[in-house]
N, CA, C and O atoms as a GROMACS GRO file, in nm:
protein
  600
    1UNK      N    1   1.848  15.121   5.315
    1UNK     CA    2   1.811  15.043   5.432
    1UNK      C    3   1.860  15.113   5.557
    1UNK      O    4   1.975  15.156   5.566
    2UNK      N    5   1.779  15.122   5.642
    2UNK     CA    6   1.823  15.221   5.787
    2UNK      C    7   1.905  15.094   5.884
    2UNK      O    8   1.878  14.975   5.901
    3UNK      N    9   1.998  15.168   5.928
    3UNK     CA   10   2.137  15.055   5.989
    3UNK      C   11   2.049  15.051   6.126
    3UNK      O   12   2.002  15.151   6.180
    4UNK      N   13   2.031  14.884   6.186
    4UNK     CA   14   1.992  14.887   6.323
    4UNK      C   15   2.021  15.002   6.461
    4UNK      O   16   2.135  15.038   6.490
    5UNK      N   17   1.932  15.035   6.513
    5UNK     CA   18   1.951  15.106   6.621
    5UNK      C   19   1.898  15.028   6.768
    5UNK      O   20   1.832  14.925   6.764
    6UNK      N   21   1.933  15.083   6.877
    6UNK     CA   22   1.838  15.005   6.970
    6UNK      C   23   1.749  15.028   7.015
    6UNK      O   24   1.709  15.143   6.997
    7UNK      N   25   1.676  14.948   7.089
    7UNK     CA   26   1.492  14.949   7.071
    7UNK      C   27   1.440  15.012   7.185
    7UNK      O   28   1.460  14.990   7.304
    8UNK      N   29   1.355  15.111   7.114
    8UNK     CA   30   1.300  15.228   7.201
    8UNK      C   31   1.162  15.160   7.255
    8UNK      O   32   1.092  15.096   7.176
    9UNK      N   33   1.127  15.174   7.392
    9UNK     CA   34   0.977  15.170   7.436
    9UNK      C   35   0.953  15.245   7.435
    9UNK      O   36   1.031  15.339   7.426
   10UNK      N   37   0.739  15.264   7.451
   10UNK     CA   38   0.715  15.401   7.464
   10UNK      C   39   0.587  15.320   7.566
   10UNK      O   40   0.535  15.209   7.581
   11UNK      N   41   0.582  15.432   7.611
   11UNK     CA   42   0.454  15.378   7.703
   11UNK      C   43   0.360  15.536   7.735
   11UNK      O   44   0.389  15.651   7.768
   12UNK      N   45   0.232  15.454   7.702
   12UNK     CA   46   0.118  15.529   7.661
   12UNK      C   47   0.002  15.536   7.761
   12UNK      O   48  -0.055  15.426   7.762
   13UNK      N   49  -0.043  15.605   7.828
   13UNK     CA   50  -0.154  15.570   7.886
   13UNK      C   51  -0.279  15.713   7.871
   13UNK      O   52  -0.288  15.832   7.842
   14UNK      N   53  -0.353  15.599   7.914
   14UNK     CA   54  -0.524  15.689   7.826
   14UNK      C   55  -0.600  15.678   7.909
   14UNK      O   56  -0.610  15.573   7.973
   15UNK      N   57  -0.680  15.794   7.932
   15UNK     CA   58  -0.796  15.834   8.059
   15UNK      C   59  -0.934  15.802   7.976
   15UNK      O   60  -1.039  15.834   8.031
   16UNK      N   61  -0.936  15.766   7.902
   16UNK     CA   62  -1.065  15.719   7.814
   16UNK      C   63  -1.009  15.864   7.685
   16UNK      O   64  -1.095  15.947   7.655
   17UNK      N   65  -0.901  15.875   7.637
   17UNK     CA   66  -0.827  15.953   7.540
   17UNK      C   67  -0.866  15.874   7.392
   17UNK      O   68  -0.853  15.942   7.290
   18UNK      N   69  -0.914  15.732   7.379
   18UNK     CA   70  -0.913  15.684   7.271
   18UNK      C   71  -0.864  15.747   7.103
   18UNK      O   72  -0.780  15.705   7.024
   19UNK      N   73  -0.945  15.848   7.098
   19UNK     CA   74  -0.921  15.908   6.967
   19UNK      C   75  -0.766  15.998   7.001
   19UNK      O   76  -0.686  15.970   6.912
   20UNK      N   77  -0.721  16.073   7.082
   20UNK     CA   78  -0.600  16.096   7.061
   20UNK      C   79  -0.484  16.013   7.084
   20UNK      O   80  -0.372  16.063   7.074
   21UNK      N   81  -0.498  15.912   7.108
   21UNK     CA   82  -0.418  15.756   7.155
   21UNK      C   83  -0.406  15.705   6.965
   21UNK      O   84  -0.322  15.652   6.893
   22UNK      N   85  -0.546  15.759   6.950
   22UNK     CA   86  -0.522  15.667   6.736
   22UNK      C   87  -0.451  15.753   6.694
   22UNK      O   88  -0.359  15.708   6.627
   23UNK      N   89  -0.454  15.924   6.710
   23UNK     CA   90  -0.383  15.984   6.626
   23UNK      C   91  -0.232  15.953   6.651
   23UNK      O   92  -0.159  15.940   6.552
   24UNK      N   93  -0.178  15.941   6.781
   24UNK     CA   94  -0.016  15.935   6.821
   24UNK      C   95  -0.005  15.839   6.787
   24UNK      O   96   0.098  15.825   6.721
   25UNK      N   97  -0.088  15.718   6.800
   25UNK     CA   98  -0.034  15.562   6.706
   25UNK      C   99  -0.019  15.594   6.570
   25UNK      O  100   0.072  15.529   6.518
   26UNK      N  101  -0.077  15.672   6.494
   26UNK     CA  102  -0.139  15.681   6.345
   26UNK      C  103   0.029  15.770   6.338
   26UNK      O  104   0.114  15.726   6.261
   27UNK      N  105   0.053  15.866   6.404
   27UNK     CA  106   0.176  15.910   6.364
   27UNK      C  107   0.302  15.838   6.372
   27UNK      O  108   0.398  15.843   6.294
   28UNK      N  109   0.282  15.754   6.506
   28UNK     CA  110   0.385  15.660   6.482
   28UNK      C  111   0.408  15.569   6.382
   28UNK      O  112   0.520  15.570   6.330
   29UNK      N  113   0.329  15.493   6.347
   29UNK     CA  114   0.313  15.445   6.287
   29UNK      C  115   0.385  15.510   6.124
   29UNK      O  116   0.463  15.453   6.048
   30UNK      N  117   0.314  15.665   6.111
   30UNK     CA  118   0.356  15.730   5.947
   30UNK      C  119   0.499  15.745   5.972
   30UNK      O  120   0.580  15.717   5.885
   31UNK      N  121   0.532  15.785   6.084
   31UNK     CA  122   0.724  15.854   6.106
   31UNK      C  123   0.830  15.753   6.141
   31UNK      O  124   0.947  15.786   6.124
   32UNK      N  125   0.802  15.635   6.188
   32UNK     CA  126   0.866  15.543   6.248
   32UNK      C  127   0.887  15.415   6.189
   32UNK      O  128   0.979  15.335   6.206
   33UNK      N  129   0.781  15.410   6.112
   33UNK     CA  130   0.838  15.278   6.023
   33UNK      C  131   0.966  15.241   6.022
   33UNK      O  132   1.051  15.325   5.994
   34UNK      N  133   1.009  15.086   6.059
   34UNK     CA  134   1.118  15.015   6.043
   34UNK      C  135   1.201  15.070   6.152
   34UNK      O  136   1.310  15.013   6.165
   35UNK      N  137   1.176  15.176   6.241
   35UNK     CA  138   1.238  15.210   6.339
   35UNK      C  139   1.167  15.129   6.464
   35UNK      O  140   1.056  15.120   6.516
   36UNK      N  141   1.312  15.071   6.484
   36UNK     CA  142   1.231  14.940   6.647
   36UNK      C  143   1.197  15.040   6.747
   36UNK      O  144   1.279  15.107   6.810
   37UNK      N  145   1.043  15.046   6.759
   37UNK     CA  146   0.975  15.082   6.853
   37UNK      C  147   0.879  14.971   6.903
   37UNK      O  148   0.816  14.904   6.820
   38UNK      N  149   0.864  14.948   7.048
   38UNK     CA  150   0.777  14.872   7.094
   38UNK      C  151   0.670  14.948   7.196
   38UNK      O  152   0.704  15.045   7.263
   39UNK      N  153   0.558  14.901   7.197
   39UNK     CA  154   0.484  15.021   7.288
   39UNK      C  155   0.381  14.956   7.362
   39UNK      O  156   0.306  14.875   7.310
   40UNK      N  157   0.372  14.998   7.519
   40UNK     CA  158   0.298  14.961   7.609
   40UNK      C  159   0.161  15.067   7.609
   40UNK      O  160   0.207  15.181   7.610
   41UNK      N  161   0.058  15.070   7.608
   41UNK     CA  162  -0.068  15.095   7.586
   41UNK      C  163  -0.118  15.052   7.703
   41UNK      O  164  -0.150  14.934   7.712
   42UNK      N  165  -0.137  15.159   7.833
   42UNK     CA  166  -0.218  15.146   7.958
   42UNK      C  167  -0.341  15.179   7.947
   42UNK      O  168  -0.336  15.282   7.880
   43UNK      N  169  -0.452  15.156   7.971
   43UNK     CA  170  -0.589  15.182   7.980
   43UNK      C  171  -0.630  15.188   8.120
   43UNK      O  172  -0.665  15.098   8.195
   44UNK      N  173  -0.620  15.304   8.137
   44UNK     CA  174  -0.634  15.338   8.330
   44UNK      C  175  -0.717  15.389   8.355
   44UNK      O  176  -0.712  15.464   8.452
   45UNK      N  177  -0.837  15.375   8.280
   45UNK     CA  178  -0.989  15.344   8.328
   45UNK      C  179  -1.072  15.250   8.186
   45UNK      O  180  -1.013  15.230   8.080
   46UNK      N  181  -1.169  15.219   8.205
   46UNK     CA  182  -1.216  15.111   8.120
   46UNK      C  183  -1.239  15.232   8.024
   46UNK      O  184  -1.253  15.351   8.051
   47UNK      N  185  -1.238  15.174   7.917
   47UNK     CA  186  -1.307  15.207   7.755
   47UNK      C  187  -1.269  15.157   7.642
   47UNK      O  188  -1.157  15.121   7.608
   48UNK      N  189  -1.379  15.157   7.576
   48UNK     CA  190  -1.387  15.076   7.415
   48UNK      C  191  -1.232  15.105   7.332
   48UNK      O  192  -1.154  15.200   7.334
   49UNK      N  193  -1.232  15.005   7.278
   49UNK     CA  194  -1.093  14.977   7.221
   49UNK      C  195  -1.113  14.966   7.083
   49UNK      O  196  -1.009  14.928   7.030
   50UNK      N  197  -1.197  14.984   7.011
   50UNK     CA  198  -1.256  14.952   6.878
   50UNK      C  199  -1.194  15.027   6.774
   50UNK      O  200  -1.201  15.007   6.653
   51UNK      N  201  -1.121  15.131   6.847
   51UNK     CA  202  -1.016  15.278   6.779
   51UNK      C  203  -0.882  15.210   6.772
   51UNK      O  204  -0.799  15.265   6.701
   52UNK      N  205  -0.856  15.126   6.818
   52UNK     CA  206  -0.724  15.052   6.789
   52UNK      C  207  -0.694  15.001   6.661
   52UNK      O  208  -0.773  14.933   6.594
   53UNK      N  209  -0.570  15.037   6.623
   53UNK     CA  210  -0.545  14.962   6.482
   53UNK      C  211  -0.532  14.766   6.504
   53UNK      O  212  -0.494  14.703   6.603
   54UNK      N  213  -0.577  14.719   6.378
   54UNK     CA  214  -0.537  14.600   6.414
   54UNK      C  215  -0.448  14.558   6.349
   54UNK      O  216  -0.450  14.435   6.338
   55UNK      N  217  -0.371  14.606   6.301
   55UNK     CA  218  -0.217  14.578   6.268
   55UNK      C  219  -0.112  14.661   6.244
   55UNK      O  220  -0.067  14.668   6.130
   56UNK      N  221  -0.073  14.716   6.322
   56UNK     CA  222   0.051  14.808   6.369
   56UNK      C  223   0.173  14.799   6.318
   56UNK      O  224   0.247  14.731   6.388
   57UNK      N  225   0.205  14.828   6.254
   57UNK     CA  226   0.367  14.817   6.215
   57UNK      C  227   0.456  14.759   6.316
   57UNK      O  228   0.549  14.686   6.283
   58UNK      N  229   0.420  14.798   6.476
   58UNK     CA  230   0.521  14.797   6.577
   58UNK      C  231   0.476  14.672   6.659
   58UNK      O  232   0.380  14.606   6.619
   59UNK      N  233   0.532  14.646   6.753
   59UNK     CA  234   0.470  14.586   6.854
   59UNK      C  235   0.394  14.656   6.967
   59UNK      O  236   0.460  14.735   7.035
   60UNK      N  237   0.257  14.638   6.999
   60UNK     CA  238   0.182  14.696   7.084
   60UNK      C  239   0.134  14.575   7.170
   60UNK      O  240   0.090  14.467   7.129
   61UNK      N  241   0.154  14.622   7.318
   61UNK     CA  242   0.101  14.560   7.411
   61UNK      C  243  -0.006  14.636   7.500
   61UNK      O  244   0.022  14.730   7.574
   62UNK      N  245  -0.106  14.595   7.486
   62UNK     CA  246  -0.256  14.683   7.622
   62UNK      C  247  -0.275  14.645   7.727
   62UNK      O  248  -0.321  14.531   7.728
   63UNK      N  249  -0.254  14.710   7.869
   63UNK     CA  250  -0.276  14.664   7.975
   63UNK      C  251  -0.374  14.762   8.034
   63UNK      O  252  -0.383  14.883   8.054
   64UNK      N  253  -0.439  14.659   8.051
   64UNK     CA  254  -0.593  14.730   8.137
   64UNK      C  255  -0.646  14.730   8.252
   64UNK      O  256  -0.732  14.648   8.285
   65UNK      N  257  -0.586  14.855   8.354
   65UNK     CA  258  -0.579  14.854   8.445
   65UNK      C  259  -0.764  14.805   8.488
   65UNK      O  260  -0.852  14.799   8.402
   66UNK      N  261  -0.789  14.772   8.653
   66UNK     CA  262  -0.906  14.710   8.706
   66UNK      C  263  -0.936  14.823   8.773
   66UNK      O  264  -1.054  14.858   8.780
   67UNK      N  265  -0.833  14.900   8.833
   67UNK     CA  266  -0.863  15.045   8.889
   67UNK      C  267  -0.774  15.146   8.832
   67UNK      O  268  -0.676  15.103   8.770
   68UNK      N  269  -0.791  15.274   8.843
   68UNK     CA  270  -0.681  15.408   8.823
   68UNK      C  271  -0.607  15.400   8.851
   68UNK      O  272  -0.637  15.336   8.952
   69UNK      N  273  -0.470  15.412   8.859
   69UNK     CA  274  -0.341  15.399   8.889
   69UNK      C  275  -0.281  15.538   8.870
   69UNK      O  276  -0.340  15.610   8.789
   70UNK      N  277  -0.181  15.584   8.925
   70UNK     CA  278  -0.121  15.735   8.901
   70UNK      C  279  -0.010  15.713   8.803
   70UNK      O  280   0.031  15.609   8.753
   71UNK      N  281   0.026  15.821   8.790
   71UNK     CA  282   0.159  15.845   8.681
   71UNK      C  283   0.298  15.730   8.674
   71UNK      O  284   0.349  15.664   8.583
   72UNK      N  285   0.325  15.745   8.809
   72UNK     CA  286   0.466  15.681   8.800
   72UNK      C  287   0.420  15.518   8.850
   72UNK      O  288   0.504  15.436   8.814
   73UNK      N  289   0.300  15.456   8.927
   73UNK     CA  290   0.266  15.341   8.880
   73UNK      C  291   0.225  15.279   8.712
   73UNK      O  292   0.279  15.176   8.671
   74UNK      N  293   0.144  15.343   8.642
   74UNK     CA  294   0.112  15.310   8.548
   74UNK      C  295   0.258  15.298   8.413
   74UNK      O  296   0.268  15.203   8.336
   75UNK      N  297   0.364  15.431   8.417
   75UNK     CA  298   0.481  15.404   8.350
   75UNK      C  299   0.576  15.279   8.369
   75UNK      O  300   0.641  15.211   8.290
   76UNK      N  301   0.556  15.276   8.512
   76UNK     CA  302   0.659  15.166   8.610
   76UNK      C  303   0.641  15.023   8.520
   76UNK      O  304   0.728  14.968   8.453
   77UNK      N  305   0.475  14.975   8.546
   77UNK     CA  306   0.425  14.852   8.533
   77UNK      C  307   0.486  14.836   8.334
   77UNK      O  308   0.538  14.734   8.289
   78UNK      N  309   0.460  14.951   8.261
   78UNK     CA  310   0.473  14.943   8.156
   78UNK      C  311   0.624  14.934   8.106
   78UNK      O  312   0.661  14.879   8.003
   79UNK      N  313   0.712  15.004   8.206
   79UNK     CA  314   0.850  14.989   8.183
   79UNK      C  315   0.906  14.857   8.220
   79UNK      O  316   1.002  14.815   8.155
   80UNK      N  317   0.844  14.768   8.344
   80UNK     CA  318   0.852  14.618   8.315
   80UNK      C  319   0.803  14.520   8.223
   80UNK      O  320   0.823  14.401   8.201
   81UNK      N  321   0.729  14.613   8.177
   81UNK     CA  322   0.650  14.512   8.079
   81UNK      C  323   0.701  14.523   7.936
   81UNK      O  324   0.633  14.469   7.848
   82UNK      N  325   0.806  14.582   7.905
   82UNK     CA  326   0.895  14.632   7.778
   82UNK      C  327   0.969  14.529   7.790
   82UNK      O  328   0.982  14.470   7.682
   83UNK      N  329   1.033  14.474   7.889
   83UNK     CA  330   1.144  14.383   7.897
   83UNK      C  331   1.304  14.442   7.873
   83UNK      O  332   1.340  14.548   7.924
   84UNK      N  333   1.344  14.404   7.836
   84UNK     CA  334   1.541  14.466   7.754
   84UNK      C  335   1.482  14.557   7.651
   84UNK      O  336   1.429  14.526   7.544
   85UNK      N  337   1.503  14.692   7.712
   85UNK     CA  338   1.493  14.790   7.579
   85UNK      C  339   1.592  14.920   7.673
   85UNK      O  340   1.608  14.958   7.789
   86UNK      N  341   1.635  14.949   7.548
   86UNK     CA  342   1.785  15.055   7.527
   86UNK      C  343   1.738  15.172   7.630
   86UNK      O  344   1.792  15.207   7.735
   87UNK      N  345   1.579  15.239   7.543
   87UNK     CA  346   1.536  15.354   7.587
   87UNK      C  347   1.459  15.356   7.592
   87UNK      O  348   1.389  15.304   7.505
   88UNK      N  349   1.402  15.426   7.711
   88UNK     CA  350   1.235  15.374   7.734
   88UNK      C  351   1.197  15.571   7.742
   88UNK      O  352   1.269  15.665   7.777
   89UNK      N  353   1.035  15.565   7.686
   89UNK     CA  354   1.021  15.693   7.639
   89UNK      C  355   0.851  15.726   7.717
   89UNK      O  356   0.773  15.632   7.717
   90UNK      N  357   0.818  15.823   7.762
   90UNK     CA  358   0.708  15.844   7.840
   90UNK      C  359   0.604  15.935   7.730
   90UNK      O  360   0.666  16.031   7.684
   91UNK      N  361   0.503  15.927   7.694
   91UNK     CA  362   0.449  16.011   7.564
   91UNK      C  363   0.315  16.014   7.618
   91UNK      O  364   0.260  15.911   7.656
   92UNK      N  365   0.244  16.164   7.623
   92UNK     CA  366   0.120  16.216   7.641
   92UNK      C  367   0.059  16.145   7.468
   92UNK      O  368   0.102  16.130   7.353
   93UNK      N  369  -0.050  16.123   7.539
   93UNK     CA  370  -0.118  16.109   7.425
   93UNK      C  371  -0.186  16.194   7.319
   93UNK      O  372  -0.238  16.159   7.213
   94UNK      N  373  -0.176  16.292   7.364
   94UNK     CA  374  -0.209  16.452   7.289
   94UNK      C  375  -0.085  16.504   7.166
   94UNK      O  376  -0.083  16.603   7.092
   95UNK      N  377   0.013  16.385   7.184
   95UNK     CA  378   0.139  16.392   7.107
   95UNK      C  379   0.107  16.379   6.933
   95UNK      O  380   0.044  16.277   6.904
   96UNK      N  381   0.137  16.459   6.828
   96UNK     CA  382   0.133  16.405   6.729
   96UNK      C  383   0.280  16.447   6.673
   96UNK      O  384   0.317  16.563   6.690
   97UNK      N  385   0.346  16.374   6.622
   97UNK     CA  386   0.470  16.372   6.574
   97UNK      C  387   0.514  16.405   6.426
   97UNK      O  388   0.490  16.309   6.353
   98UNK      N  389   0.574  16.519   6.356
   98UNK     CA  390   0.588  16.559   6.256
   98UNK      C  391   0.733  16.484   6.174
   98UNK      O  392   0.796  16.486   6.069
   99UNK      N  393   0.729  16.432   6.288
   99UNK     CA  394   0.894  16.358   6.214
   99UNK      C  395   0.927  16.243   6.333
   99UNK      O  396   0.863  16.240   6.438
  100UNK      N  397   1.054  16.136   6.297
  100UNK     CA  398   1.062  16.027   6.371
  100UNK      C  399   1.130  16.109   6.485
  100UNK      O  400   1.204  16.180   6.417
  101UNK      N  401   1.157  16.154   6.643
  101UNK     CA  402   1.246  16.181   6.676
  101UNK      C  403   1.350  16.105   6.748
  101UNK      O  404   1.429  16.164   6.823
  102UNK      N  405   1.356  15.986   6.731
  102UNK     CA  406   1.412  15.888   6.820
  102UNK      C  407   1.531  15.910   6.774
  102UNK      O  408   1.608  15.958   6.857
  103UNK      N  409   1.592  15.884   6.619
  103UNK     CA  410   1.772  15.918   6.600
  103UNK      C  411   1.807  16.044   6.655
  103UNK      O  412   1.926  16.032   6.685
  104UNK      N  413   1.783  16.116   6.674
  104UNK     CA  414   1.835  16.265   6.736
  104UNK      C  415   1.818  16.276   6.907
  104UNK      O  416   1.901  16.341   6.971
  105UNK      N  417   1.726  16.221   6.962
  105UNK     CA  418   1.751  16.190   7.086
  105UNK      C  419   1.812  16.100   7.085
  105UNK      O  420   1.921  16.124   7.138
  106UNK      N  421   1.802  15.983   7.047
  106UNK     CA  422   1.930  15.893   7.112
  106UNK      C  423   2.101  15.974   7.085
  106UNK      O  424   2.188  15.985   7.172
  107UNK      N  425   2.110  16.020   6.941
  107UNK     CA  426   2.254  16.078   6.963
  107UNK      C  427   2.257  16.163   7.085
  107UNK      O  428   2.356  16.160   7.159
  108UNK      N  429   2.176  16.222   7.105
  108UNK     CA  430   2.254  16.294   7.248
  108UNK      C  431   2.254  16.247   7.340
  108UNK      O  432   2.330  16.287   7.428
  109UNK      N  433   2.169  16.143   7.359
  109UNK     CA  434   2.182  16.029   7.499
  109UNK      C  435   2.300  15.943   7.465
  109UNK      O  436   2.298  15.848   7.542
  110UNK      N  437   2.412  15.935   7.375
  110UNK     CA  438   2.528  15.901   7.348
  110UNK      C  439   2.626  15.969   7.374
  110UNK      O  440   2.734  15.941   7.322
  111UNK      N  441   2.612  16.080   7.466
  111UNK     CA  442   2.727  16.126   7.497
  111UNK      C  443   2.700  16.143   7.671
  111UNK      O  444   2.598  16.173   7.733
  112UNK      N  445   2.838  16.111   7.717
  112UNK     CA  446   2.846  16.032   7.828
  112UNK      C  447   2.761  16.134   7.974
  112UNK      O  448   2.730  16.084   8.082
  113UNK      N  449   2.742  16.272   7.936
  113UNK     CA  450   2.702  16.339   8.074
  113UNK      C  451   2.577  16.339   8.053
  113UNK      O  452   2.509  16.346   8.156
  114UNK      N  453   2.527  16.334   7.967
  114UNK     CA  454   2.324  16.302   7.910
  114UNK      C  455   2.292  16.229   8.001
  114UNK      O  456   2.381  16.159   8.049
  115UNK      N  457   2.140  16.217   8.064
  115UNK     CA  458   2.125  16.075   8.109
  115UNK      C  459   1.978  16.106   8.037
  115UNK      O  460   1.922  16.017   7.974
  116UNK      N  461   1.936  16.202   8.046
  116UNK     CA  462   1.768  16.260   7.990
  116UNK      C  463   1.799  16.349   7.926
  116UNK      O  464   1.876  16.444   7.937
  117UNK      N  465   1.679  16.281   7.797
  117UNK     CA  466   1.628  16.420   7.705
  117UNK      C  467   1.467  16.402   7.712
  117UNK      O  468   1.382  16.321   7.748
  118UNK      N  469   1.482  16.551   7.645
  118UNK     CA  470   1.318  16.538   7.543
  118UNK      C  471   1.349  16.654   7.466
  118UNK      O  472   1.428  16.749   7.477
  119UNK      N  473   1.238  16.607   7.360
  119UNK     CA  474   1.217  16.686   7.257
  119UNK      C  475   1.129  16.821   7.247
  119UNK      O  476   1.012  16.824   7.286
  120UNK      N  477   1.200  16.940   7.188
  120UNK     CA  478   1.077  17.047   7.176
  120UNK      C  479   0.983  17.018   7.173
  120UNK      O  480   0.940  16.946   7.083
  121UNK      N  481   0.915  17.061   7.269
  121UNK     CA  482   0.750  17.065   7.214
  121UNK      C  483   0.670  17.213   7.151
  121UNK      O  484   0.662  17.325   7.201
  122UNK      N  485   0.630  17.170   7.050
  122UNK     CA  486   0.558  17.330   7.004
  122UNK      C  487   0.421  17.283   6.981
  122UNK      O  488   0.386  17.166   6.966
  123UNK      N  489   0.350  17.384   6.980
  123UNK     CA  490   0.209  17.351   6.977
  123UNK      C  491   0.173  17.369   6.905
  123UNK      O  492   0.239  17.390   6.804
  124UNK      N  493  -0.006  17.373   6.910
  124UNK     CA  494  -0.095  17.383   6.732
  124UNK      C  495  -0.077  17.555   6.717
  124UNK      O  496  -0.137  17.584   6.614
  125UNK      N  497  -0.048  17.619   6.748
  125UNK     CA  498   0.025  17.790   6.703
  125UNK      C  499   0.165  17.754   6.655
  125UNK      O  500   0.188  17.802   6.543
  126UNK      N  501   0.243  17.700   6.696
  126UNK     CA  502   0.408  17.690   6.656
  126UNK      C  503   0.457  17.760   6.775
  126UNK      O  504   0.564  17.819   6.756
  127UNK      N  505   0.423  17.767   6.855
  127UNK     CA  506   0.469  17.786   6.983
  127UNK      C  507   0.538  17.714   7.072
  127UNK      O  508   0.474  17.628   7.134
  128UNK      N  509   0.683  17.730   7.101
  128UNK     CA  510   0.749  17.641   7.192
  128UNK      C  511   0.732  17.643   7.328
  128UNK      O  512   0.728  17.752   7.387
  129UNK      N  513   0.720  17.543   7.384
  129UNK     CA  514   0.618  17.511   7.529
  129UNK      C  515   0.728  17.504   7.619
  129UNK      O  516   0.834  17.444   7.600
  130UNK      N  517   0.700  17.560   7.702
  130UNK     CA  518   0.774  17.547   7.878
  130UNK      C  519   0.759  17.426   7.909
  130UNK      O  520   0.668  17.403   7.989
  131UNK      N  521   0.840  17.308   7.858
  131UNK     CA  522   0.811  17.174   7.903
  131UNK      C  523   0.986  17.182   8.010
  131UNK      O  524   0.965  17.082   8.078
  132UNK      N  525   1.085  17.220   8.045
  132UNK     CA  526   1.212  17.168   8.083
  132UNK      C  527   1.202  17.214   8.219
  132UNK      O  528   1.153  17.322   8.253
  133UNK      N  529   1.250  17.124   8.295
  133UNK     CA  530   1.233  17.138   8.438
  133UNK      C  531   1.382  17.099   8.490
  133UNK      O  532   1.459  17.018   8.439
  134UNK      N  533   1.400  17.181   8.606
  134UNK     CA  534   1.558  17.114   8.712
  134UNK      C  535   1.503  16.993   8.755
  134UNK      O  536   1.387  16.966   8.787
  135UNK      N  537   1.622  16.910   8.750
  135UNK     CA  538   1.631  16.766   8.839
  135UNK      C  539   1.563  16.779   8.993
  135UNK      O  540   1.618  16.850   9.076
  136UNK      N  541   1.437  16.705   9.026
  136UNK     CA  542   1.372  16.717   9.135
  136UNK      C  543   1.440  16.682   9.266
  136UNK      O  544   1.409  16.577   9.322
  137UNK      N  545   1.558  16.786   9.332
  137UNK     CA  546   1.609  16.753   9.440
  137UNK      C  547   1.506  16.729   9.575
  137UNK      O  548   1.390  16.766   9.557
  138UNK      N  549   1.526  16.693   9.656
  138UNK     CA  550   1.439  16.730   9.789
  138UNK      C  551   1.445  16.889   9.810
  138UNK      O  552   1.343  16.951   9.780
  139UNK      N  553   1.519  16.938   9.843
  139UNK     CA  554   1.515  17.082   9.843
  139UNK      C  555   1.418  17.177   9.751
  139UNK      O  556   1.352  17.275   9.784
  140UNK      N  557   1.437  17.105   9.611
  140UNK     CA  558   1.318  17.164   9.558
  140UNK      C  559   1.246  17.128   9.591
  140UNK      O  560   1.193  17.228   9.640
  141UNK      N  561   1.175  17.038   9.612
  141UNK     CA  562   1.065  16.984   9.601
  141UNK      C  563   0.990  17.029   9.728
  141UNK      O  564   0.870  17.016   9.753
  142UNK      N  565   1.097  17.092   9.811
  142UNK     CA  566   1.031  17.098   9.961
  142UNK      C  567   0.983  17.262   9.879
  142UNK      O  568   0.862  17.286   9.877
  143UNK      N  569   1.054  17.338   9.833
  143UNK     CA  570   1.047  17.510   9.815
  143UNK      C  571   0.952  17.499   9.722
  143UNK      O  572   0.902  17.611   9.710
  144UNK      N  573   0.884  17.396   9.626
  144UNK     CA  574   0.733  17.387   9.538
  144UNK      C  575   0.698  17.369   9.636
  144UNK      O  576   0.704  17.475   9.699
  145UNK      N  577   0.653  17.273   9.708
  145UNK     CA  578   0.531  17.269   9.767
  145UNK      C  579   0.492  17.383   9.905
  145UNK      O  580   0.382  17.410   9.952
  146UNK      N  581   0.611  17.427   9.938
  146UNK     CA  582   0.574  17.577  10.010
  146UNK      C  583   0.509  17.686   9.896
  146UNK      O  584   0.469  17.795   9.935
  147UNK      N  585   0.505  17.658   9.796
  147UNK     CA  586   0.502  17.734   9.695
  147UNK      C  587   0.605  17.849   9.676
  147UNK      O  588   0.590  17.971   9.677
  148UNK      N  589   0.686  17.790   9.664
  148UNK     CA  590   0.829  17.906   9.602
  148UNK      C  591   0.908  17.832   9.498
  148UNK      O  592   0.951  17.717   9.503
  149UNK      N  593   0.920  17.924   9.398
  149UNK     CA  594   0.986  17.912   9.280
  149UNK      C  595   1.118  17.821   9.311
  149UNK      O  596   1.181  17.825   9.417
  150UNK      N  597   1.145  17.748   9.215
  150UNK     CA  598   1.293  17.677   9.184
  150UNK      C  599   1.374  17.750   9.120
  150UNK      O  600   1.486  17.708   9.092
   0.00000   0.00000   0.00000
């Protein structure tokens, strides 16, 4: 029996992605079992929903936006809409998951100078992806958009 942990959100959103939205559910679903995950499901432009499982292991909630919404509105609305959860998790829908990774990120978000992780990403080659970025100071942010390196 896996000893309680605390409950991860994930929040999902789809440009009319349907079929890669089933596969990252379909993996969650195979890797995560009995692991408390709850998941917000944005639909930030209209489309058929008929690709949805209808009974999920997890809890799934769909919110369907009336217009497009950008990145950090659409996570926002979904991170209120989780309610009390430990760790809240941001996931492309292009994600398919070879294993659960939530116990291994949370241990390192257990030690006190962590505040963010993420997980390798490698691709359909086995290629590890340039996903890690510096903390977005103003300073950077002013030297990107001049276009100069961080």
């Amino acid at each position: 029996m896996m000893a309680a942990s605390p409950p991860v959100g994930l929040s999902i959103v789809s440009h009319g992605q349907g079929d890669l939205v089933n596969n990252l559910l379909h993996s969650l679903d195979k890797h995560c079992q009995g692991f408390p995950v709850s998941i917000v499901l944005t639909l930030n432009i209209d489309e058929k929903t008929d690709w949805l499982t209808p009974n999920p292991s997890f809890p799934l909630t769909v919110i369907k936006n009336h217009r497009p919404r950008g990145f950090g509105a659409n996570h926002n609305t979904a991170f209120k809409s989780l309610g009390n959860t430990d760790y809240f998790c941001v996931m492309n829908p292009d994600i398919v998951l070879p294993a659960n990774p939530f116990p291994g990120l949370i241990s390192i978000l257990g030690k006190p100078t962590i505040g963010v992780v993420g997980p390798a990403l490698i691709d359909s080659q086995g290629h590890l992806q340039d996903s890690c970025r510096k903390f977005p100071t103003p300073w950077r942010i002013l030297r990107r958009t001049l276009g100069k390196k961080n």
